[in-house]
N, C-alpha and C positions, 0 to 999 in steps of 0.2 A: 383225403388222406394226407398229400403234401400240407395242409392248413394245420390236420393234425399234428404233425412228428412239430413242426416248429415249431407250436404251441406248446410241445413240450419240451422240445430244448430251452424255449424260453425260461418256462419254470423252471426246468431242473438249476438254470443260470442264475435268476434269480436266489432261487433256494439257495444255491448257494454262496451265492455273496451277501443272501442273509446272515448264513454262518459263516461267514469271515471272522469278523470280530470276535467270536468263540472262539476260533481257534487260534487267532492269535491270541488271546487273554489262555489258554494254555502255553504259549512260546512264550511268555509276558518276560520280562525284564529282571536278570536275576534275583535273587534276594539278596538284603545285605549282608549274610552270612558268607555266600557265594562271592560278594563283589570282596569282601575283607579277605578271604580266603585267595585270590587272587592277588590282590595286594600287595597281601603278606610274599607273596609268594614271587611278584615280580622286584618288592626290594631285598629279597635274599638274594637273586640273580642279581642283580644292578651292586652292592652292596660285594659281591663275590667276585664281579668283574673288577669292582673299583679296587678291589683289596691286592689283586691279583698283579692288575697296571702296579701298584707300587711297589707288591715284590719286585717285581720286573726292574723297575728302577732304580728302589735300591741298590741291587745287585751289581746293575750297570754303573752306578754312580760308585762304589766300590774298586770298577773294575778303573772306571779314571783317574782315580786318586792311586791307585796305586800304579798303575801305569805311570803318575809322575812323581811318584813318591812323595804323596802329603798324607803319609799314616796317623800324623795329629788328625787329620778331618774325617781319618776313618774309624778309631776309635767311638768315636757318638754314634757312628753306625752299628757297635754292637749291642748286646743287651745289656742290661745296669750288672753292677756287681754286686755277685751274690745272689744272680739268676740261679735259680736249681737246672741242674746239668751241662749247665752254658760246657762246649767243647772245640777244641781245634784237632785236625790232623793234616798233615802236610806229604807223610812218609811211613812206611811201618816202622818206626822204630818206636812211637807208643803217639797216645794222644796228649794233648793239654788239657786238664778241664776244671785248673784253677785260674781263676781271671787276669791276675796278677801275668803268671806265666803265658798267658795267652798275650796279651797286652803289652809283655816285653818284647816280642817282635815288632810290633809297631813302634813301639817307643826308642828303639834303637837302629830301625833299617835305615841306612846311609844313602844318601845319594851319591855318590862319587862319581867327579867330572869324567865325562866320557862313558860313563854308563849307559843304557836304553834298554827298560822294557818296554815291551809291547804287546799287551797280549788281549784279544777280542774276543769278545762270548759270539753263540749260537746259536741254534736249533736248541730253546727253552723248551722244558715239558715242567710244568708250574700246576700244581694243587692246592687251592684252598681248604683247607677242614671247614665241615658244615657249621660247625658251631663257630669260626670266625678269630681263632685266638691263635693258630698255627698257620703256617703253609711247608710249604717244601717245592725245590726247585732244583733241576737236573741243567747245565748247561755243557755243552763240548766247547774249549777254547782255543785258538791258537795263535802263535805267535811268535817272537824273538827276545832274546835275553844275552847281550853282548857287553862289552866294557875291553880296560884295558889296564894291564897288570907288570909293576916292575919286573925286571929283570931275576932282581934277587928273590920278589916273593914267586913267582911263575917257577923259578927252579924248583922248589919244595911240592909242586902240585904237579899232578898226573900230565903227560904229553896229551893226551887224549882232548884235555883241557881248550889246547890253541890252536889257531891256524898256524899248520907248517912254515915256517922260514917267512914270514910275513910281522913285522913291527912296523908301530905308529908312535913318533915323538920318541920313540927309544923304549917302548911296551912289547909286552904281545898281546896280540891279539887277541881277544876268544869272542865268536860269534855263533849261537845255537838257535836252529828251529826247536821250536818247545810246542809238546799236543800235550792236551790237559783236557777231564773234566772235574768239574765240579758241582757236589752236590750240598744242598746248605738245605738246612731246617731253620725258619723263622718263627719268631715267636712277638704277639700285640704287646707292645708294654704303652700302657697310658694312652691309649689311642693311635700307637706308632709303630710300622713295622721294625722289628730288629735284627739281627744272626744271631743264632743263638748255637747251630752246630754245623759249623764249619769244615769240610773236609776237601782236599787239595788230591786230584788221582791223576798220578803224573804215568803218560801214557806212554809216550817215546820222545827223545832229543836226538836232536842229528845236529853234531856242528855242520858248520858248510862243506867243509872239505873231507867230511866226512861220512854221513849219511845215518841214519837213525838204527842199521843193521851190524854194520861196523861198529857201531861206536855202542850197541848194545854188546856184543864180544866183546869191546875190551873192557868196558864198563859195568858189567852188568855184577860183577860180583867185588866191584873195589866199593870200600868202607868213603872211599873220599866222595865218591857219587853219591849214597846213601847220606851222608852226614850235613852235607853242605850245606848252607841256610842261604847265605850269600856273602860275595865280596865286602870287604867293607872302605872306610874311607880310604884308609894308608893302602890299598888294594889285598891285607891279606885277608885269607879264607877264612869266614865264621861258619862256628858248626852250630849247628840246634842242641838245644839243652836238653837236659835230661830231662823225658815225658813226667809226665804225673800217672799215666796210664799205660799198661797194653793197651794195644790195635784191638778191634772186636770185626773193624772191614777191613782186610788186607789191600791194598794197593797191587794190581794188576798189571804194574810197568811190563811193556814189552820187554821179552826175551829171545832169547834166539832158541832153548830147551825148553818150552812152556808153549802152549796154547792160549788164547787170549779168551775172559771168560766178561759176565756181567756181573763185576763185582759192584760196578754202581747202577742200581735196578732204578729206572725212573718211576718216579711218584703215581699212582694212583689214586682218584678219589677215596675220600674218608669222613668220614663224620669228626673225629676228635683225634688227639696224636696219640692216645694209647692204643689206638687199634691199629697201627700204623709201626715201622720201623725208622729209626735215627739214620742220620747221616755223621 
């Protein structure tokens, strides 16, 4: 009986390593519908990563030039003229989304000795559209934005403006923590990523000696906070020009009467930008 049972585990072993090769020639080697199909499949991912890395950089390469104020090298960064919807916002007071007028910020922001911004991105939340011709990208920023202002023009502007009883070289002061995010829509032109809708969501300032709660009460409803673009060479204040647009996303700036809400919604996957909301 023992000679038996082995004899037949033998065969059943046998037999079965007979059909081996059967059944792997069922598992056999994809087709090459299957292997294209994968392909295709792994340079949309690879192709979607790669697309993504340059948003990323753009942005950041954006953020350095204009940290040292060379808005000539940031202009090439945006989309050509005469892009359909190309757009800036910075404030509710309406949008840009003629090229020209967008373009004039750059072409006239001043560096004036003794000035310093400095402002870092963060926590990106970045989307490619499936079809490869868009993205969109959410960053929080922060930082500082400081200088120093004659005497005669510092009279004409808000106390709110300076540090108290404190001059340099015979200025005042003014030194502000600045929180920001910003959300941008890019658009492929010729193979390159570019901005195409730019929006600036200014969250809370606090000078130093001041703090971002305070300086919302005294600020929060004066026209010179709203208006301001920036210092310029001679140190007085430039205001922003007259939009081309209403606002369509309001600006969220802390308030001291207001709850804070998500007016800038981070990106989600999408297939193409019509299915999608602007920034």
């Amino acid at each position: 009986m023992r000679e038996f049972k082995h004899s037949l585990a033998l065969a059943v072993a046998t037999s079965a390593f007979a059909a081996a090769p059967h059944a792997m020639a069922q598992t056999a080697a994809p087709s090459v519908a299957e292997l294209s199909a994968k392909i295709e499949k792994l340079e949309r991912a690879t192709s979607a990563a790669r697309d993504r890395s340059a948003v990323e950089n753009l942005f950041s390469r954006y953020m350095y030039l204009h940290n040292a104020f060379q808005d000539a090298q940031i202009i090439p960064l945006w989309a050509k003229k005469g892009t359909p919807g190309i757009s800036a916002q910075y404030s509710n007071l309406g949008k840009y989304t003629n090229w020209d007028s967008i373009m004039a910020y750059h072409r006239d922001r001043p560096s004036p000795i003794g000035k310093l911004v400095m402002h870092y991105v963060t926590t990106p939340v970045i989307e490619v559209a499936e079809d490869g011709q868009t993205a969109k990208g959410l960053w929080i920023v922060n930082g500082l934005e400081s200088g120093l202002t004659k005497p005669e023009h510092a009279a004409k502007m808000p106390a709110w403006m300076f540090e108290p009883n404190v001059e340099v070289d015979g200025k005042k002061v003014w030194m502000h923590n600045v929180y920001l995010k910003y959300g941008i829509d890019f658009i492929k032109q010729d193979g390159e990523w570019k901005i195409w809708h730019f929006h600036c969501f200014e969250v809370a300032r606090a000078p130093y000696s001041m703090g971002w709660i305070p300086f919302a009460a005294a600020a929060q409803d004066d026209s010179f906070n709203f208006d301001l673009m920036y210092i310029g060479d001679d140190g007085k204040p430039v205001f922003m020009p007259k939009p081309d647009e209403p606002v369509t996303v309001r600006n969220n700036t802390y308030r001291t009467d207001s709850a804070q809400s998500l007016e800038a919604r981070p990106p989600v996957p999408y297939r193409t930008f019509s299915e999608t909301f602007s920034y």
